[in-house]
Backbone bond lengths (Angstrom), bond angles and torsions (degrees), N, CA, C in turn:
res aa  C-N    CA-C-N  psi(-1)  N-CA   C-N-CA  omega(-1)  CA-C   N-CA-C  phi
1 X - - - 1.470 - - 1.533 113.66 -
2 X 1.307 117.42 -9.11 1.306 115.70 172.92 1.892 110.37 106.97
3 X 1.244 99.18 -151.26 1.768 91.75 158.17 1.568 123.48 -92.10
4 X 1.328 128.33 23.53 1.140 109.67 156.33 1.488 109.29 -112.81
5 X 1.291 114.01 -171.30 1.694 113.43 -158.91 1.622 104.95 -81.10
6 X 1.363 125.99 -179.22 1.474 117.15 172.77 1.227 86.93 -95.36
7 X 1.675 104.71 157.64 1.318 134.08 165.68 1.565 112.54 -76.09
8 X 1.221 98.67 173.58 1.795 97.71 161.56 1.235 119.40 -80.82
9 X 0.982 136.78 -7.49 1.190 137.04 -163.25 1.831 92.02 -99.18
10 X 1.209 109.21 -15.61 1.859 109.26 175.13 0.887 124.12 -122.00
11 X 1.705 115.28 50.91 1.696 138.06 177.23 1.206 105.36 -68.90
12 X 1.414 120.42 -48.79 1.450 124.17 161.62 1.346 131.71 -15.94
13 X 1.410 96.63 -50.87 1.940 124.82 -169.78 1.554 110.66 -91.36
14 X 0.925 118.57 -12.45 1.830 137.06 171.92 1.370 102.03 -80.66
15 X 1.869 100.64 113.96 1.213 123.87 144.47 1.530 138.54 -116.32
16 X 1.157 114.38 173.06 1.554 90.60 176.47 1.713 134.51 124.26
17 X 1.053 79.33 -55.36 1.549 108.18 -174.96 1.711 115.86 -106.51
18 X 0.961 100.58 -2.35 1.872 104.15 170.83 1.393 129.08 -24.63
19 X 1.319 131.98 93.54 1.543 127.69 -168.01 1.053 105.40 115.11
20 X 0.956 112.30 -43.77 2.538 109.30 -171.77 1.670 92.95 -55.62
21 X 1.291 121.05 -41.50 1.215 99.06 -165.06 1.745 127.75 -61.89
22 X 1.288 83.03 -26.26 1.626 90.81 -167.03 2.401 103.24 -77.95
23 X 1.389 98.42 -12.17 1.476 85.16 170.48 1.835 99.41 -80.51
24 X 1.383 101.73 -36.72 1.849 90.71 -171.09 1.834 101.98 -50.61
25 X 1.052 97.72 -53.44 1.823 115.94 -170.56 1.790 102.91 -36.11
26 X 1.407 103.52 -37.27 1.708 110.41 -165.33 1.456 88.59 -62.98
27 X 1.399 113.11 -69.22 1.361 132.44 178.02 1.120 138.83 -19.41
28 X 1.449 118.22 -56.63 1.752 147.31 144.31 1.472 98.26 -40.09
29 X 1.562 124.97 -57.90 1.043 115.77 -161.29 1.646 120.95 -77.85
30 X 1.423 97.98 -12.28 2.038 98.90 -175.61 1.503 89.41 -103.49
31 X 1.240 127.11 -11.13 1.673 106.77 -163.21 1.805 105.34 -140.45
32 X 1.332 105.20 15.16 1.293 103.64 -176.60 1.720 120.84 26.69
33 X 1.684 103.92 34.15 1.460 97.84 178.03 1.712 75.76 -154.39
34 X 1.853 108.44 160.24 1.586 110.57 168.85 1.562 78.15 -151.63
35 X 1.171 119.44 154.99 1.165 114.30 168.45 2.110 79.47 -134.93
36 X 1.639 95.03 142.36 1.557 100.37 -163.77 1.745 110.60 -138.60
37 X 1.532 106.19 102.26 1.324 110.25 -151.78 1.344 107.88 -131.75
38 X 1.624 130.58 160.33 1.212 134.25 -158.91 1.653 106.91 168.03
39 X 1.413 105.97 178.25 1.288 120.91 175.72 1.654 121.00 -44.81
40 X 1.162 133.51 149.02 1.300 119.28 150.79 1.141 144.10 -55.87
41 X 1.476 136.60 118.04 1.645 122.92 -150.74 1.428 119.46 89.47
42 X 1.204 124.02 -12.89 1.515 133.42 -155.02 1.624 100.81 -96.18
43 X 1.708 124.27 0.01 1.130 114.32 169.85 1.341 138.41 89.85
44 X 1.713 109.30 10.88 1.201 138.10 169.86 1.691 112.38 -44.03
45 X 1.063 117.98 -80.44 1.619 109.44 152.67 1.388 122.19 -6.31
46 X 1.490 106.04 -95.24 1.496 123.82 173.98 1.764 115.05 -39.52
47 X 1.179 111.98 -24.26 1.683 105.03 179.73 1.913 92.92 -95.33
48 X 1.204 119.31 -31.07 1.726 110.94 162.12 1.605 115.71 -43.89
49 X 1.292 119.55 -61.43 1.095 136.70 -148.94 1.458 100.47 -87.37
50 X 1.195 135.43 -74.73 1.514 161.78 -178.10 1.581 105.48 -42.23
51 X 1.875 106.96 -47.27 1.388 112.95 -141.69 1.820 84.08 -99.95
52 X 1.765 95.94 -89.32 1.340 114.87 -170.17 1.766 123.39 -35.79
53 X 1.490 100.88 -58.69 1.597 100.35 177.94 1.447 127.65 -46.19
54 X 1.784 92.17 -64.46 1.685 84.18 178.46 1.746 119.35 -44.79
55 X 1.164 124.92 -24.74 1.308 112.62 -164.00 1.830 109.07 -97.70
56 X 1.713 102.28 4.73 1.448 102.58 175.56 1.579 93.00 -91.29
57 X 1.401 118.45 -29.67 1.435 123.44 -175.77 1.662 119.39 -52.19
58 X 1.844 82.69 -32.18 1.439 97.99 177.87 1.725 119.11 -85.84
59 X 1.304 100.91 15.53 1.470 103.70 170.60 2.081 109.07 61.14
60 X 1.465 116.72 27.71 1.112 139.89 150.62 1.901 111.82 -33.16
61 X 1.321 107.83 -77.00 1.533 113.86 -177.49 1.598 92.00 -58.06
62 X 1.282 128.09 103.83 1.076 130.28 140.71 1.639 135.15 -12.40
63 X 1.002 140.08 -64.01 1.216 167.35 -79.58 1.532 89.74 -172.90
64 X 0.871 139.83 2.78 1.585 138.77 -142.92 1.770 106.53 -164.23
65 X 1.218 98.64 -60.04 1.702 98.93 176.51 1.640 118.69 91.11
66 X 1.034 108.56 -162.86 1.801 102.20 -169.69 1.866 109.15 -103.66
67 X 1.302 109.31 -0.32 1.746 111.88 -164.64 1.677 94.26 -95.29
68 X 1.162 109.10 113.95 1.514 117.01 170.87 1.532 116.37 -137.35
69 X 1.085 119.70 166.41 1.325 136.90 -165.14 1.760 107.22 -131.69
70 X 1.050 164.45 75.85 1.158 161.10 -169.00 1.798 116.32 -92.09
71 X 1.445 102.38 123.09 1.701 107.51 171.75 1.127 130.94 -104.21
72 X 0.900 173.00 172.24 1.683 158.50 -177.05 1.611 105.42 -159.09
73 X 1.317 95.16 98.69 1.900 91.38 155.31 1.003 136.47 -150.55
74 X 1.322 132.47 -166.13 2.083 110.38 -161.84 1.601 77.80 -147.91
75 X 1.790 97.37 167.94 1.549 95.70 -141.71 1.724 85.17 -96.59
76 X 1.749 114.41 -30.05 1.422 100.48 169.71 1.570 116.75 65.03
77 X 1.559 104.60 169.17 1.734 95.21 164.42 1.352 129.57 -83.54
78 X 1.578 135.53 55.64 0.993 162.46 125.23 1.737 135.20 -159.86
79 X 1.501 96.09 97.13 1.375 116.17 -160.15 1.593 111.04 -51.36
80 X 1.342 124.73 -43.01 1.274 158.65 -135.53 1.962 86.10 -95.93
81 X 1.014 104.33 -68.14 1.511 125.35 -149.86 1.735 85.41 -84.30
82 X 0.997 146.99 -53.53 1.325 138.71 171.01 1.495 123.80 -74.71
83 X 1.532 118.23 8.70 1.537 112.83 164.94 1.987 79.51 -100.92
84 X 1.328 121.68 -31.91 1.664 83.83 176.77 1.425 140.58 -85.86
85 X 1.422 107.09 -8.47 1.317 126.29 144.38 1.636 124.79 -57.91
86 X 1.099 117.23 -27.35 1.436 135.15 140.29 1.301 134.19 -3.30
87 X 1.976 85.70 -85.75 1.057 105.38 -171.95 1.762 126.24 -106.01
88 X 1.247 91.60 23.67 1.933 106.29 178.51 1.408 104.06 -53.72
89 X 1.373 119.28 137.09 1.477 135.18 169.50 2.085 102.35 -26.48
90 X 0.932 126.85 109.38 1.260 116.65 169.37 2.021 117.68 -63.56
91 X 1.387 112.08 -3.48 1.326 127.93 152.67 0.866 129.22 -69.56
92 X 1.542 130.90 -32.96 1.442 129.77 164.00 1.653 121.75 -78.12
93 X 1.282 96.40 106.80 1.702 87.68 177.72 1.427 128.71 -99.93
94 X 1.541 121.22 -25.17 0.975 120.82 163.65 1.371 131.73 -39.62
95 X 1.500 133.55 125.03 1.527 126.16 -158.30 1.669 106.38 -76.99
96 X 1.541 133.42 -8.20 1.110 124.42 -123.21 1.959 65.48 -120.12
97 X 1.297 119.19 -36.45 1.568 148.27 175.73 1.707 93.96 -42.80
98 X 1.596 104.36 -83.71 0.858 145.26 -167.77 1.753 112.86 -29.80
99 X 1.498 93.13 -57.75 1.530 131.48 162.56 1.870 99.92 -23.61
100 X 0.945 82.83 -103.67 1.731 135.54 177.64 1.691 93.00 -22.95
101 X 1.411 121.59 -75.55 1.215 103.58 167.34 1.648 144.31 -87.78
102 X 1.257 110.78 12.29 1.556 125.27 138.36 1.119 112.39 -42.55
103 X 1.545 115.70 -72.87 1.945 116.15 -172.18 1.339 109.51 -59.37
104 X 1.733 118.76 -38.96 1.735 116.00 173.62 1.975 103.26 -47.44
105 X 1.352 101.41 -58.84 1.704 109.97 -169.85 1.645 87.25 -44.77
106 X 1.233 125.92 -80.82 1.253 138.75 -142.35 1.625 96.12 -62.06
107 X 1.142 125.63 -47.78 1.666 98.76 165.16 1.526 125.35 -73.74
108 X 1.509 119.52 -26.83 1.700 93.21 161.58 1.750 127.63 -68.31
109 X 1.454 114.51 -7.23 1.204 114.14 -165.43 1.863 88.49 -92.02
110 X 0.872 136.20 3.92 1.635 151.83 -150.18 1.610 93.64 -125.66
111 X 0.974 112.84 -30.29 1.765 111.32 179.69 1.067 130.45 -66.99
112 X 1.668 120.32 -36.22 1.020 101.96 -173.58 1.766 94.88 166.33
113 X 1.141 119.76 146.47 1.406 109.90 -169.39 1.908 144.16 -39.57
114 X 1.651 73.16 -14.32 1.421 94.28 -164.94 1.555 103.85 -105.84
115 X 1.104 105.88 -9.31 2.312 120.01 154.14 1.563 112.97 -5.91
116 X 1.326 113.91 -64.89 1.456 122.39 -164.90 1.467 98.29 -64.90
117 X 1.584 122.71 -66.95 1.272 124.03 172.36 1.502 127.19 -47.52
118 X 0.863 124.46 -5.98 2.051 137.70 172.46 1.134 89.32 -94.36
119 X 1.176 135.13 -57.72 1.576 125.55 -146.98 1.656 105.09 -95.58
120 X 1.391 117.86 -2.10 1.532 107.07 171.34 1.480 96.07 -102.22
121 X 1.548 114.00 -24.31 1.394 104.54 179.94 1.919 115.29 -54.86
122 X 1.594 123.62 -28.99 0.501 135.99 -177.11 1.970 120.92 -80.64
123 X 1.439 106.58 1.65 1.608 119.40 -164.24 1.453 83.92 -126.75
124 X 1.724 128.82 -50.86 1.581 88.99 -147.24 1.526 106.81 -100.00
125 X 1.321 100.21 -170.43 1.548 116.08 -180.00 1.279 125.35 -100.41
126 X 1.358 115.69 150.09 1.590 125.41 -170.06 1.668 106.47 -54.48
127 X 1.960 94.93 110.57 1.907 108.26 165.71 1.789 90.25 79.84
128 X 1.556 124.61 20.16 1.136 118.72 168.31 1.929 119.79 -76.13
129 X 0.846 151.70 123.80 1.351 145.09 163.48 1.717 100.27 -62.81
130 X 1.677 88.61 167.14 1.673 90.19 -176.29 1.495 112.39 -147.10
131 X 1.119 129.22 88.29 1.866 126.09 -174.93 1.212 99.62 -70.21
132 X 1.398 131.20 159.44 1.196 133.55 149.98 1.959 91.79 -145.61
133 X 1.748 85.40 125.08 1.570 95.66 -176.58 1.538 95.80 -96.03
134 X 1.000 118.02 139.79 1.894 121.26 154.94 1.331 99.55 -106.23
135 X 1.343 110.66 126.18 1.762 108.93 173.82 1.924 101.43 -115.05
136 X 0.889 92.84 162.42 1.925 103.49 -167.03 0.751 96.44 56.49
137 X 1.382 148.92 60.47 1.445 128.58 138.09 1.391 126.51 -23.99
138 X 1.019 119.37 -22.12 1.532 121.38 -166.79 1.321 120.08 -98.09
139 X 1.453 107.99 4.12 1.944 122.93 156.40 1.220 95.87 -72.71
140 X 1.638 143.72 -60.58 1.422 126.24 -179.63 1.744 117.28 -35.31
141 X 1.348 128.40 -26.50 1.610 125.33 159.96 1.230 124.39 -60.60
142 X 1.710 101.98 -35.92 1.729 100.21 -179.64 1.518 112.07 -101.39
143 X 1.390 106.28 4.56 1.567 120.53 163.90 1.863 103.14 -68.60
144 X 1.314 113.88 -67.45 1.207 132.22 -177.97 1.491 114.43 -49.89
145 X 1.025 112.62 -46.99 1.461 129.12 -171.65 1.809 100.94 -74.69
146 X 0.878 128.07 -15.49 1.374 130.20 -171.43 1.421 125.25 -45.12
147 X 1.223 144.58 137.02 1.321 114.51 175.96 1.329 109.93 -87.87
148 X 1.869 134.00 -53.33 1.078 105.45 163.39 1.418 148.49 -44.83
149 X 1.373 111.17 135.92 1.614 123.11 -156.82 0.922 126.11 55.45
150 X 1.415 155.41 13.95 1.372 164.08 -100.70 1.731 111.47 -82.09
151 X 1.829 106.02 -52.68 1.087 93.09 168.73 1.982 134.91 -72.54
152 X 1.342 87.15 -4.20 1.842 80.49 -179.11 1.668 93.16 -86.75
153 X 1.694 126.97 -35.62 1.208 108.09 176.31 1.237 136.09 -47.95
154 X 1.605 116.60 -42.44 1.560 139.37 153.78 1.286 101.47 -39.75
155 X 1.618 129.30 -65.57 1.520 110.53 -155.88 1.791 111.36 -83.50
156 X 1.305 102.70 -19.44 1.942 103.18 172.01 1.659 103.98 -76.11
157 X 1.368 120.62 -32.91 1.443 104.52 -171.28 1.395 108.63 -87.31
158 X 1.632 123.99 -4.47 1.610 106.41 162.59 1.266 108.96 -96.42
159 X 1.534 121.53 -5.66 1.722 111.79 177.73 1.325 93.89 -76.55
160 X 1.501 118.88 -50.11 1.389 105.78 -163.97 1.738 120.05 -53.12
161 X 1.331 121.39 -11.07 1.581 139.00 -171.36 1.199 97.65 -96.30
162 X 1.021 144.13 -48.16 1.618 153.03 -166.41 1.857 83.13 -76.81
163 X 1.392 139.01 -56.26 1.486 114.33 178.79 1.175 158.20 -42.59
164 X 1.682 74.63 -49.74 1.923 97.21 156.77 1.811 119.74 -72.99
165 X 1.461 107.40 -34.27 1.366 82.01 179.06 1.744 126.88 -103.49
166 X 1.794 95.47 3.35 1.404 84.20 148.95 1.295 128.70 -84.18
167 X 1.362 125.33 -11.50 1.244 112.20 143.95 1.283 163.51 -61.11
168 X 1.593 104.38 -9.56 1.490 123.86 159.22 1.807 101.96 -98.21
169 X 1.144 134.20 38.22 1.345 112.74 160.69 1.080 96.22 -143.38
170 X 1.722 152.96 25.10 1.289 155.88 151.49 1.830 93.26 -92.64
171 X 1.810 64.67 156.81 2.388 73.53 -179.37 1.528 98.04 -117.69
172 X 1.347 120.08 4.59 1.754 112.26 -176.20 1.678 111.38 -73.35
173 X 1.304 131.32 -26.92 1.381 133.73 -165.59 1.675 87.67 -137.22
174 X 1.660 107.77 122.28 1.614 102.44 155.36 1.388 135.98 -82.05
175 X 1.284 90.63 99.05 2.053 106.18 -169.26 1.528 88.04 -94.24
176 X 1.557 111.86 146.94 1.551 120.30 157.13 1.613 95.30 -140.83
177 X 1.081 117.39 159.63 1.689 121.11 -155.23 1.611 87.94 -151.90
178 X 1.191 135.75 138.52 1.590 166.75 169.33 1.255 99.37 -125.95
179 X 1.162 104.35 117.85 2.103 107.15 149.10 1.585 93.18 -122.16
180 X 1.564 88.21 148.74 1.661 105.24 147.55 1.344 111.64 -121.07
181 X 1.690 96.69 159.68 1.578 111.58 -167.13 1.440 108.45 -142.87
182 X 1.003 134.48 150.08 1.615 136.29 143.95 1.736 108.16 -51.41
183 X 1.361 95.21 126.58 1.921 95.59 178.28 1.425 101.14 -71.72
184 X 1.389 135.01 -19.96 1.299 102.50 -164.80 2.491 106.13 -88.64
185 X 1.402 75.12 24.60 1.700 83.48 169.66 1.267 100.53 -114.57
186 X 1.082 140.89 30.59 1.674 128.00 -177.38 1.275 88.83 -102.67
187 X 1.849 161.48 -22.64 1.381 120.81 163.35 1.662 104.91 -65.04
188 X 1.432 143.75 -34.36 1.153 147.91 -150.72 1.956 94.58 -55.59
189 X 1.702 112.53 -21.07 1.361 108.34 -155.84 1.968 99.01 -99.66
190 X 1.422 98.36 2.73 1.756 103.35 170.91 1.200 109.40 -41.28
191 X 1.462 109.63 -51.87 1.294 118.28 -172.16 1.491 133.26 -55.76
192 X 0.915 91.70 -34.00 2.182 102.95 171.84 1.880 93.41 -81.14
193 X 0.898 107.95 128.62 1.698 101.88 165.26 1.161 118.73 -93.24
194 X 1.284 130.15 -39.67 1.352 113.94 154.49 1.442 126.91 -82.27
195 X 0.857 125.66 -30.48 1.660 100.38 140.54 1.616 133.02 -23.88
196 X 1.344 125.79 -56.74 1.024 150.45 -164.22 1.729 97.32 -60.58
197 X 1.797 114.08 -38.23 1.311 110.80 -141.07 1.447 83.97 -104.47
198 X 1.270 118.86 -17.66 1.965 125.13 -172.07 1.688 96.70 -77.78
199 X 1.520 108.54 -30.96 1.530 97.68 -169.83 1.540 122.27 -88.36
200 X 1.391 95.04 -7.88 1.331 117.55 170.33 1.670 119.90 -80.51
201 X 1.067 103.92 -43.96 1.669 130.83 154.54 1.501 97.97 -28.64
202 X 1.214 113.78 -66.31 2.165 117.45 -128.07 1.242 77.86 -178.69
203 X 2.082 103.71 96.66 1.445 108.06 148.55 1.325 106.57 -141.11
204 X 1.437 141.43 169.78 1.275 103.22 159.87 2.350 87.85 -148.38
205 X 1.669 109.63 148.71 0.914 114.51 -160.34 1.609 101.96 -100.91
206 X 1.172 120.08 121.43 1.294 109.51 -157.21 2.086 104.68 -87.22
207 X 1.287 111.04 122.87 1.152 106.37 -171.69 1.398 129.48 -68.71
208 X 1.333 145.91 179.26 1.365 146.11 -177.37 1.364 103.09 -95.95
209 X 1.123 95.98 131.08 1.663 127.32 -165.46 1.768 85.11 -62.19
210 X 1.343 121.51 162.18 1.363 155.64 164.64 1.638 112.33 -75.69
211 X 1.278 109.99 156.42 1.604 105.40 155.71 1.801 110.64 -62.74
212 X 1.557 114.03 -52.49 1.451 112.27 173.54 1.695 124.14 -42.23
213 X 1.791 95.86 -40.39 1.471 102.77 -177.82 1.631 109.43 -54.25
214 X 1.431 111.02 -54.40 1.436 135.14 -166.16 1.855 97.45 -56.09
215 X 1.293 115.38 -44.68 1.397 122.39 173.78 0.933 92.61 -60.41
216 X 1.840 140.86 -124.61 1.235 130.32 -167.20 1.328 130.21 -5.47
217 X 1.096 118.75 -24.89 1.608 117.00 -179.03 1.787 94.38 -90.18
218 X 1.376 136.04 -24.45 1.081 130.43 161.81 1.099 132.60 -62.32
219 X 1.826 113.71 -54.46 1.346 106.97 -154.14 1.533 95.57 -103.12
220 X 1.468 119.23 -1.55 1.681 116.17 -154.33 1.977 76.47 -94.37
221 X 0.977 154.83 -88.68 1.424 145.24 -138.57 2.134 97.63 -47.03
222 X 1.055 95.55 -36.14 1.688 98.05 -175.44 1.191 112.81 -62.89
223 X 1.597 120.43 -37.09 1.392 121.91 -164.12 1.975 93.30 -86.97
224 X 1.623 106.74 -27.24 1.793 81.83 179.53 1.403 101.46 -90.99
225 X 1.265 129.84 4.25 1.926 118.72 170.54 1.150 102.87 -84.41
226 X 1.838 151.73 9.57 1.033 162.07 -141.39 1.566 135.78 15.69
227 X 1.841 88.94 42.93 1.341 91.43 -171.06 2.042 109.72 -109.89
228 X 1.127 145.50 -137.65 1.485 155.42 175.32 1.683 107.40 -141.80
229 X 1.263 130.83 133.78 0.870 121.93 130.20 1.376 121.69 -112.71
230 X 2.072 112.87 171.87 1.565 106.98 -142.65 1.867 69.79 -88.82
231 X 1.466 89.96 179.92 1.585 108.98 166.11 1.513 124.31 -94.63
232 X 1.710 114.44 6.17 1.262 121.12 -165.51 1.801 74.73 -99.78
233 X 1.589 115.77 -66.69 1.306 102.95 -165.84 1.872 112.68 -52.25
234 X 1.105 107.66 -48.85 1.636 105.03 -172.55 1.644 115.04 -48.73
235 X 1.777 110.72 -8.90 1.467 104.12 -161.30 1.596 82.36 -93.74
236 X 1.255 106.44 -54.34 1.943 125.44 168.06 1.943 96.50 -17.59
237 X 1.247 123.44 -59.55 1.442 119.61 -151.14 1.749 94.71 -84.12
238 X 1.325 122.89 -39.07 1.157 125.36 176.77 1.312 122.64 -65.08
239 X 1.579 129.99 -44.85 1.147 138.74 136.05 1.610 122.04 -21.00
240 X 1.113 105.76 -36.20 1.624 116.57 -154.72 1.982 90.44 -79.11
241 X 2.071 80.53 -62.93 1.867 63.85 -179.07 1.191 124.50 -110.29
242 X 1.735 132.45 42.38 1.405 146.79 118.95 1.883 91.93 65.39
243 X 1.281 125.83 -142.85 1.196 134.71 177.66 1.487 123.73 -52.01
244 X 1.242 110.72 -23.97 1.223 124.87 -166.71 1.921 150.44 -63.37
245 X 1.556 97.15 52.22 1.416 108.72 -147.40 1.272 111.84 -39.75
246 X 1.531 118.26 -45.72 1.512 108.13 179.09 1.902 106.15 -71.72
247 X 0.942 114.80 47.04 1.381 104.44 152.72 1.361 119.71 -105.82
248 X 1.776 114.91 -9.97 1.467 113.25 -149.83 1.834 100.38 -71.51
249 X 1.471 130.68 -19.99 1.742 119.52 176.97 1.860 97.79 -76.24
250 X 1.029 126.78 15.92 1.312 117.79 -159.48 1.453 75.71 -110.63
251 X 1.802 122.47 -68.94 1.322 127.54 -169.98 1.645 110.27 -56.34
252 X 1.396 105.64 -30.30 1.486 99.48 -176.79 2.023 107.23 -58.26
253 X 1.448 102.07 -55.08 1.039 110.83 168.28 1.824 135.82 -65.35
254 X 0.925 120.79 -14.77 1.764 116.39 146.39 1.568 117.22 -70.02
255 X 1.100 102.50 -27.91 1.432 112.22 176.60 1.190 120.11 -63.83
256 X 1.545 121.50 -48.72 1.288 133.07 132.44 1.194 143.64 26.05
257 X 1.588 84.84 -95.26 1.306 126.76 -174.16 1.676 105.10 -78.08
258 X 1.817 137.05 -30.91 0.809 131.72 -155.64 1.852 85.59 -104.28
259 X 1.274 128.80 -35.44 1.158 122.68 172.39 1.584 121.63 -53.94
260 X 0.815 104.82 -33.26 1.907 118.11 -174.87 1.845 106.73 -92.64
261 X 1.149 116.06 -25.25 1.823 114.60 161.24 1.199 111.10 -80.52
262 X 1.325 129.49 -29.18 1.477 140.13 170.02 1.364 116.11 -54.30
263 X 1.547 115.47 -53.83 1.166 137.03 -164.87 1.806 106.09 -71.86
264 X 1.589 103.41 -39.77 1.731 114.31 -167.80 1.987 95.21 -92.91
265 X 1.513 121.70 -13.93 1.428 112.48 -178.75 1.612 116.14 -133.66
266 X 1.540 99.26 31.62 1.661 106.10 172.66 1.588 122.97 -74.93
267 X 1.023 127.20 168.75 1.338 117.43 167.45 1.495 110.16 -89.28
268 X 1.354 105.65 104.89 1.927 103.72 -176.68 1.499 103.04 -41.92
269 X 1.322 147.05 12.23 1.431 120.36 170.29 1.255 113.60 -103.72
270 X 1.547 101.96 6.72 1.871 113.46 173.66 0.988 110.82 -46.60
């Protein structure tokens, strides 16, 4: 996919990471919270998307079953107002629709701690499960930290924390909540105390890929687009980025780039 993360829709194309998912999965599943953190570049996203879902799809959480609903949002410069943009009916498509119940979401999520849980009560479907991923968590610090307005930033970025996790500790609506973060923001989360005590709960640190890992993430997307790569170049790309975990959106992206010149200057009798 280049330098941004894979989607779900390109679980297929995900290598690499084989097995991590199923400790996050344990995790989600005893504490309906994971908070899932690591290096920059290291693919936190992409092991959400790629790893975890498909296997809730697969009716994995026991207790839970295969019917899910999934939201995705980042806390950005307005944390509050983009989990209710978030969480709009993915049935309504009209923007004018769309609109209209954003500002409804965004004032029940404004009410009162228990916001997030009213307003999905109001979206999902009967025996539906409900993820809501926050990815970058760690814009809510430079949300907070802001100098303009400072105190409304402070008081939206602890309501917005108090939403999600009163929503994983009620049993009336099944909410499960994932964030990913950069680890080097995990003291920034002292500050929420319950926060502090959920991440301690259900976290899991996503480890540094292998030379093997780094292979599979090479040669395995090539072999399902039905093409070869040689073993002189694959040793070339591994070589290239040696120790270097934040290189892997760099490798994703030559990869890319060398797949798509391949594709426009092959000999059609390939």
């Amino acid at each position: 996919p280049g330098l941004r993360p894979f989607s779900i829709e390109e679980s297929h194309l995900f290598f690499g990471r084989e097995g991590q998912s199923d400790e996050i999965l344990q995790n989600l599943a005893e504490n309906r919270f994971v908070a899932v953190m690591g290096a920059s570049g290291s693919g936190k996203s992409s092991l959400i998307y790629c790893g975890l879902v498909p296997i809730l799809y697969g009716g994995f959480i026991t207790s839970a079953g295969s019917d899910w609903t999934i939201f995705k949002t980042r806390p950005g410069s307005s944390p509050i107002d983009n989990m209710a943009e978030a969480i709009v009916s993915p049935d309504i498509k009209s923007k004018e629709e769309r609109e209209v119940q954003k500002n409804v979401n965004s004032t029940i999520l404004r009410s009162s701690s228990l916001g997030l849980i009213e307003a999905i009560k109001g979206l999902r479907k009967e025996n539906e499960n409900v993820l809501l991923i926050i990815d970058q968590f760690e814009e809510l610090f430079r949300y907070k930290n802001s100098i303009e307005d400072d105190v409304n930033s402070v008081n939206e970025s602890s309501a917005f924390v108090k939403l999600f996790l009163s929503a994983i500790r009620q049993s009336e609506v099944p909410i499960y909540v994932v964030l990913t973060m950069r680890s080097d923001f995990i003291g920034d989360c002292a500050q929420f105390h319950e926060l502090t005590r959920a991440i301690n709960d259900s976290n899991y640190l996503i480890p540094r890929m292998t030379r093997d890992d780094f292979k599979n993430a090479v040669v395995g997307p090539v072999a399902v687009g039905g093409g070869e790569i040689s073993s002189r170049l694959t040793q070339q790309l591994l070589n290239d980025v040696g120790d270097n975990q934040d290189q892997l959106p760099i490798l994703q992206h030559a990869l890319m780039r060398t797949w798509d010149y391949w594709i426009k200057n092959r000999d059609s009798d390939f």
